[in-house]
N, C-alpha and C positions, 0 to 999 in steps of 0.2 A: 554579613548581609541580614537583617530584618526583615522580615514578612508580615505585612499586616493583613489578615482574613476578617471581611467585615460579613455579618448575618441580617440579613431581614426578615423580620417575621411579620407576617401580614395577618390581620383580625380581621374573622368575617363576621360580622353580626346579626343573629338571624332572629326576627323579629315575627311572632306568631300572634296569631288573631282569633279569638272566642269569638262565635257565633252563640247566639244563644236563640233559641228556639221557642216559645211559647206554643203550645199544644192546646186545643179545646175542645172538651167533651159535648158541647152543642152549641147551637147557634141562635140567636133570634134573629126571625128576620120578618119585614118588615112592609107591608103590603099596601097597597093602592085603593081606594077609593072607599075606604073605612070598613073593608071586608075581607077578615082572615082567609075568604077564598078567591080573591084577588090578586091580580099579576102581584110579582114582586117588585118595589122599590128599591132599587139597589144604589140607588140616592142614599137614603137615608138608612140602609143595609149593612153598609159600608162606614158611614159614617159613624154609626154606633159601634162598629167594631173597632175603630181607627181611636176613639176614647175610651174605650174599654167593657164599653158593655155590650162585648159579643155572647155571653149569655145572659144576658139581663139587661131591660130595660127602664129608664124609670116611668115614674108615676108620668100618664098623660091621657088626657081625655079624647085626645083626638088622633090618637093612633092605633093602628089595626096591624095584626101579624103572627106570627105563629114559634112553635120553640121547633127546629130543624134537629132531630134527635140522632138521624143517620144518616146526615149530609147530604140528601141527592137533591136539596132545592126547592119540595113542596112538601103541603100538610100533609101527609100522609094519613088517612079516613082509620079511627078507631086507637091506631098509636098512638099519636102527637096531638097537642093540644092547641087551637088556635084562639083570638081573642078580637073581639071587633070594635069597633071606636066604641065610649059610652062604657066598656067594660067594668064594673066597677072595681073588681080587684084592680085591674092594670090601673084603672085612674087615680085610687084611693092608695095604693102601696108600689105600685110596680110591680115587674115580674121577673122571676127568677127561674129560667127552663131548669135549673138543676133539680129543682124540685118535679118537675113534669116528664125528666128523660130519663128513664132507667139505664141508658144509658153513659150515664152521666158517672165516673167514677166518685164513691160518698162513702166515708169515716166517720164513722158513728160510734161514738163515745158511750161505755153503757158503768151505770155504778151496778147494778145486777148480775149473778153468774151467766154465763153461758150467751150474752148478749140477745135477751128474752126479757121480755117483762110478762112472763107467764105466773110469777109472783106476786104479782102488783106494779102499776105505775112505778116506772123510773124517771123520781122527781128529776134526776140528773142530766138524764140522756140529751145528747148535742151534737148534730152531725155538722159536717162541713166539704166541701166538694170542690170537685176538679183537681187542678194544678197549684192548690192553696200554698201559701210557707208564709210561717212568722209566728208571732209570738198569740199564742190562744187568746189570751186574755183582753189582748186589742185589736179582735177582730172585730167586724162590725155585727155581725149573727150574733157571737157572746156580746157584746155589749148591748144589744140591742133587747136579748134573753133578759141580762141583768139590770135592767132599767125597771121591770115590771116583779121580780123575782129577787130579794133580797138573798133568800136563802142557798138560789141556783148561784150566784154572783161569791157569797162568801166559802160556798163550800163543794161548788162542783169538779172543780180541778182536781181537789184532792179525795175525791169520791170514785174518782174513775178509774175501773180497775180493768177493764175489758175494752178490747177496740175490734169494729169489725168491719172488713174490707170487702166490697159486695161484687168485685168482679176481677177475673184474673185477667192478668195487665197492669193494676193499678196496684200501686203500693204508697204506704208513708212511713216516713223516719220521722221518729218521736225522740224529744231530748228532752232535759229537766231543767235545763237550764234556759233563759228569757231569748236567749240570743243562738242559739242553734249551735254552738260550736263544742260540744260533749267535753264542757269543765270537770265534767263529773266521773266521762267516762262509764258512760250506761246507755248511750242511745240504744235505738234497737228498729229494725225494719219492718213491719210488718205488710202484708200480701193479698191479692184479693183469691179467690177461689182459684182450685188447681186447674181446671179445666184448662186444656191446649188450646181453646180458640177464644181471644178475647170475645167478651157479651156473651158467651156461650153457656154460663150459668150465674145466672143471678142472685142463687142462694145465698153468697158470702162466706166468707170465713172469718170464722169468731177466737180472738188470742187474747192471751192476756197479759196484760202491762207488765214490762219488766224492769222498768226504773228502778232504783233507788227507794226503799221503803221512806217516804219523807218527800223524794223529790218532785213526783209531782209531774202530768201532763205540761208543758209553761208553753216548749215549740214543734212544730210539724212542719215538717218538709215534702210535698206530696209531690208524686211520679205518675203520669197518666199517657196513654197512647194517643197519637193525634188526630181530628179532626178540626180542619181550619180550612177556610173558604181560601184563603194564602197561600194554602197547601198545595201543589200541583194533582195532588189527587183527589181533591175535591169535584165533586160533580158540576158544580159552577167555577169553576176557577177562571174557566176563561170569561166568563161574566164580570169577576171579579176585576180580573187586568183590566176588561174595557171601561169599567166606570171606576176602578180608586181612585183617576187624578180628579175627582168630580167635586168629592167632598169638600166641604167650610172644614175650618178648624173650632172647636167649642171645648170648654171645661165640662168634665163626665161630671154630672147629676146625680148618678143613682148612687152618688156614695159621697158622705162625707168630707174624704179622706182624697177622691179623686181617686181613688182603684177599683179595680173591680171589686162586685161585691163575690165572696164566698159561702 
């Protein structure tokens, strides 16, 4: 008598899903009847964030609004910085809140010891901000530096010897190679201040480079804690919900490239 014993083996396939998160150290936002102390637009609030320029807006003459540095929704008198139609920075350049929110997590690149220009001007020095990542050399800040700056353009990358991170919370990974993926085998992380509470001190902490002698600042990967109007704990969120189905769709402006700018 033969026995045939037959086995089934059954495949379960399990299929996982990345969320990815984008985080933002402030906000512009965007105000009503050409007067930074003006209700908010959240027309056109929305809509700038929705193409990327939730901290920065571009060049326009006939917009009024403010950089929102700690989310709760208005200018805030003496902290924050607001701008009215006619502005002429805002009209001639656009604006950038990273520059205006200390807030704002910023890596600042220094060829100088101690990240001090108590020496003298650091032709070198070159910050960059927020959630940035990619390759230095084609961002639009540096490229924009080395347009007017032959010298900053041929020699600042390899000058920089000191990086300093000006808030604890915020960190970035530095690699030597174009494309972030540590060829070399020398990345390294660096941190913002030890302080327990993020914003808690803004002093910074100053490290110094540890690539590869040769290799060179080239990409950054930065890590910041969040602030987004998206965010459920944002102080406008539910503002938020009730106007994003509001917005047009349009190509971002304030950059080249169609990213944010850094």
């Amino acid at each position: 008598i033969t026995t045939t014993s037959t086995t089934t083996i059954t495949t379960i396939t399990t299929t996982s899903t990345t969320v990815t998160t984008v985080c933002y150290g402030c906000q512009w936002v965007e105000t009503n009847n050409c007067s930074k102390k003006s209700s908010i637009n959240w027309r056109a609030t929305i809509e700038k964030h929705k193409v990327g320029e939730y901290c920065a807006v571009s060049q326009c003459n006939d917009t009024s609004g403010f950089c929102d540095c700690n989310g709760n929704g208005k200018l805030d008198k003496g902290n924050e910085t607001g701008f009215d139609c006619n502005d002429f920075k805002l009209a001639r350049y656009g604006v950038n809140c990273a520059e205006y929110c200390p807030t704002v997590c910023n890596f600042t690149f220094y060829s100088n010891k101690d990240c001090t220009q108590a020496s003298g001007p650091d032709p070198y020095i070159f910050s960059t901000y927020g959630d940035t990542s990619g390759t230095v050399s084609k961002m639009k800040s540096f490229l924009d530096r080395a347009k007017t700056n032959k010298d900053f353009k041929e020699n600042a990358i390899k000058e920089w010897k000191y990086v300093k991170v000006n808030l604890h919370g915020c960190k970035v990974n530095i690699f030597s190679d174009d494309e972030g993926k540590n060829i070399n085998n020398d990345d390294g992380i660096y941190t913002g201040a030890t302080d327990e509470t993020f914003r808690g001190n803004e002093s910074g902490k100053c490290s110094p480079l540890k690539v590869k002698a040769g290799g060179y600042v080239r990409f950054i990967r930065a890590t910041i804690p969040c602030m987004d109007i998206e965010h459920a704990s944002h102080a406008n969120h539910e503002k938020y919900l009730k106007h994003k189905d509001e917005v047009s769709h349009r190509n971002n402006t304030f950059t080249k490239d169609g990213k944010p700018s850094r």
